[in-house]
N, C-alpha and C positions, 0 to 999 in steps of 0.2 A: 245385332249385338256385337259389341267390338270383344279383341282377346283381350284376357285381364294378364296381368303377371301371372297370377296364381293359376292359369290354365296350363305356362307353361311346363313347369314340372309336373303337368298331368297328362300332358303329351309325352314326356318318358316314362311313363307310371303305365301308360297305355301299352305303348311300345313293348316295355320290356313282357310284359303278363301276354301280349297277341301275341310275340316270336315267341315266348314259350310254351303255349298251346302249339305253335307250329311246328317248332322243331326241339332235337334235344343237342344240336350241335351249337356248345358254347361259342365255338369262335361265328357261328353266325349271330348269336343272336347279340353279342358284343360288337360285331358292324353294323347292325341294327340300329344299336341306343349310341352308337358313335356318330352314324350319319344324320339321326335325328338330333343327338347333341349340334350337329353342325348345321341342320336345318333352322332350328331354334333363334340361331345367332342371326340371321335373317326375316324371321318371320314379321309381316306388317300386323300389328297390332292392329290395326282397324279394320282389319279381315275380321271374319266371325272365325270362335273356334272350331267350327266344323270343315269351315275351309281349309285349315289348317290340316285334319283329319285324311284330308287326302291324299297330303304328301306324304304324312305317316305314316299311313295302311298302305298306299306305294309303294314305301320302300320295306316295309313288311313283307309284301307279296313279291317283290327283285328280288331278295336278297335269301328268303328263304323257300320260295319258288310253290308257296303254298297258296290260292286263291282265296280261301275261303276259311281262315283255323277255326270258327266257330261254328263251322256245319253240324257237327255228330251235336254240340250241345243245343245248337236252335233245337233239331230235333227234339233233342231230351224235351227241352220246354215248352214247345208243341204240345208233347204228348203228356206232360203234367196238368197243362191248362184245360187239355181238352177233358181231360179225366174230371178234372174240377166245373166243366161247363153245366152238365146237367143240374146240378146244386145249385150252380149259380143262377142259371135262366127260372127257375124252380124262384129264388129269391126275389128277380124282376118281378114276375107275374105276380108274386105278390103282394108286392110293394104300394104303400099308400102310390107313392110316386114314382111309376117304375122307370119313366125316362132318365129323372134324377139317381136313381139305384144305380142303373145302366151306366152312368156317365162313373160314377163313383167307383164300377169295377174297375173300368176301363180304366181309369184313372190307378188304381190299384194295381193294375197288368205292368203299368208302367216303372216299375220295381224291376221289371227283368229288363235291367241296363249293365253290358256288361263291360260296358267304357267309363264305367263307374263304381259297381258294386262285384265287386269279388263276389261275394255270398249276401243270400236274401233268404227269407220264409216267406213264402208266399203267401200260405193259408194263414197265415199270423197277420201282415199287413193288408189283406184283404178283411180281416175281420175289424182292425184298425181304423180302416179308411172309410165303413160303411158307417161307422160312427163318428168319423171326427170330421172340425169344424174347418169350414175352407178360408183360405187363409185370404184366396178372392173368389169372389162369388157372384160372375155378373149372368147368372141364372135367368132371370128376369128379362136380360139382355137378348139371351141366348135363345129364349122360346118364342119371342118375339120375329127376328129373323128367321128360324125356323118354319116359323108359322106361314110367313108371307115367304119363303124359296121355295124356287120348282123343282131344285136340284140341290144336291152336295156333295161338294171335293170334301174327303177324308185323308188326310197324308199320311201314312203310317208311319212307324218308330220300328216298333222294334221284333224281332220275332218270337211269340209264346204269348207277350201280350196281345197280339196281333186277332188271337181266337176272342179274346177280353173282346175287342172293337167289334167282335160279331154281335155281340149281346145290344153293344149303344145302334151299332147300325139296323140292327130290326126293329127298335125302337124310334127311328128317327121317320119313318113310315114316307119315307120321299126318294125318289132313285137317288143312288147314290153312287160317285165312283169312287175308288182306292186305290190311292196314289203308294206304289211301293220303289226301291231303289233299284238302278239298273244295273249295279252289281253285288254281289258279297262286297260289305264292309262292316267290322264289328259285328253286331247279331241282330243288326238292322232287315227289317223286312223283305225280300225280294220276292218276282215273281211265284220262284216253286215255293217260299213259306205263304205267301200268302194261298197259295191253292192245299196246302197245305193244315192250313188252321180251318179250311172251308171257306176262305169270305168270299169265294167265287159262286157259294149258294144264297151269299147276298146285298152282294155288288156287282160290278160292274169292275175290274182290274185292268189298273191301266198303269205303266212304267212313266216315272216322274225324269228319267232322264239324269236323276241325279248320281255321282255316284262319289255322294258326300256323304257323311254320317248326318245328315240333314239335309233339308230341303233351300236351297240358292236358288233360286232367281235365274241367273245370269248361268249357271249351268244347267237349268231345263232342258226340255225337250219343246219345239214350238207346239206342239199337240198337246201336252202338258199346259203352257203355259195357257193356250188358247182354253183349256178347260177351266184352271187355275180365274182368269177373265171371266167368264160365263156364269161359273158358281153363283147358286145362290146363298149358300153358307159353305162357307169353308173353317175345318177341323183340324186343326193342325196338334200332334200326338207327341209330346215326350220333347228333351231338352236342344237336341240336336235341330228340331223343325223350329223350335222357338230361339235360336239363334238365330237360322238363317233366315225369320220370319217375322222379328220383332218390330226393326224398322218399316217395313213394307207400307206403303198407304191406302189399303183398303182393308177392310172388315172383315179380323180373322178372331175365332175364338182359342183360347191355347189351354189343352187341358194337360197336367202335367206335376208328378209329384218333384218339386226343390230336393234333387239327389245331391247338389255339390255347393258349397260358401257362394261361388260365384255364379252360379243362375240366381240363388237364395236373395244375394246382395243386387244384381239387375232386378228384381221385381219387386225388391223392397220386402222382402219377407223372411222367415227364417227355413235353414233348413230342414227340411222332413215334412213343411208345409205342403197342400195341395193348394191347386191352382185351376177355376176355368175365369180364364181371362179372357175377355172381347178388346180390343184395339178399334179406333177409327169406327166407333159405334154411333 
């Protein structure tokens, strides 16, 4: 997916809200939204916006010397998700269709974006999403491949919803690994969240190499990508994987709640919409 105009004043939207979880030193966090003002003027439009994500959170992390501002909160939302899992898995098992429930949480998890959403309810859009209608729906698609893979790459998003993906992955009954990023950026998954949320009790964790607010290609890791290859269904989570994953030419499913006008308008749909979308099917 290419950048739109409108991503870039959410490049200083981003900016400003990360330096000030980081620091409370005005004059840094005003060379912050100056240097990314000055990045802007520059940026290739035909990059994905998440490539763009990483000169941002760059100079985030130069300038106010903090690796990671959204550590203490991943936590938090870990520990909210995980409080809500027993209910949830409770709702799987019971489900005419628990794969589909499964996909629906997960989908649900994908609310805790915080390169987007200031504030959310979780338990509010969970109860939302178990009800409403998908906006694409290649289901059909999806169980299909499923059925006939030996294997599945999972890319994670984000971290809280990340315990969410434990529910689809025990449902998905095939090994699976999970792809997380190889460093703090945003409140994207990495290694400690994801051991964190437990998927290490039901996957297989593996470092994507990335250390985009989404998943690139061309920034991989070759063991990554070599997995990436091999898959026999690949999962790709939340807005940032579906950027750098949109154009690709093999058969990717994208689950993923429309948080912002311009993923909304790339998929043709509106905002607030859910989405599992298969490509190259």
């Amino acid at each position: 997916m290419k950048t739109y105009l409108d991503c870039l004043p959410c490049f200083v939207e981003q900016a400003l809200r990360a330096a000030r979880i980081a620091t409370n030193d005005d004059r840094a966090i005003k060379q912050v939204l100056d240097e990314v003002g000055c990045m802007i003027k520059d940026t290739p439009m035909e990059n994905t916006p998440a490539e763009s994500g990483i000169s941002v959170y760059g100079k985030i992390r130069e300038i106010t010397g903090v690796a990671d501002p959204y550590r203490k909160i991943k936590k938090r939302h870990i520990a909210e998700a995980k409080a809500l899992y027993p209910q949830l898995q409770k709702m799987v098992t019971a489900a005419n269709d628990p794969l589909l429930t499964a996909i629906r949480i997960a989908i649900a998890g994908n609310v805790i974006d915080l390169g987007i959403n200031k504030t959310f309810d979780l338990v509010a859009d969970i109860k939302k999403i178990l009800s409403q209608d998908f906006a694409l729906f290649d289901y059909a698609a999806f169980k299909k491949v499923l059925n006939k893979a030996e294997n599945v790459l999972y890319i994670g998003d984000n971290a809280g919803e990340s315990v969410f993906d434990k529910l689809l992955i025990k449902q998905l009954k095939k090994p699976v690994k999970y792809a997380v990023r190889s460093q703090p950026i945003i409140n994207d998954v990495t290694m400690e969240d994801a051991l964190d949320s437990g998927l290490d009790e039901v996957a297989e964790l593996i470092d994507s190499g990335s250390i985009a607010p989404g998943t690139i290609l061309r920034y991989s890791s070759p063991e990554f990508l070599e997995t990436y290859r091999r898959a026999g269904l690949v999962i790709s989570k939340g807005q940032g994987n579906y950027e750098g994953l949109s154009d690709e030419n093999r058969t990717i499913f994208f689950l993923l709640k429309a948080k912002c006008p311009v993923i909304a308008g790339d998929l043709g749909i509106k905002e607030g919409d859910i989405v599992l979308k298969g490509i190259n099917l």
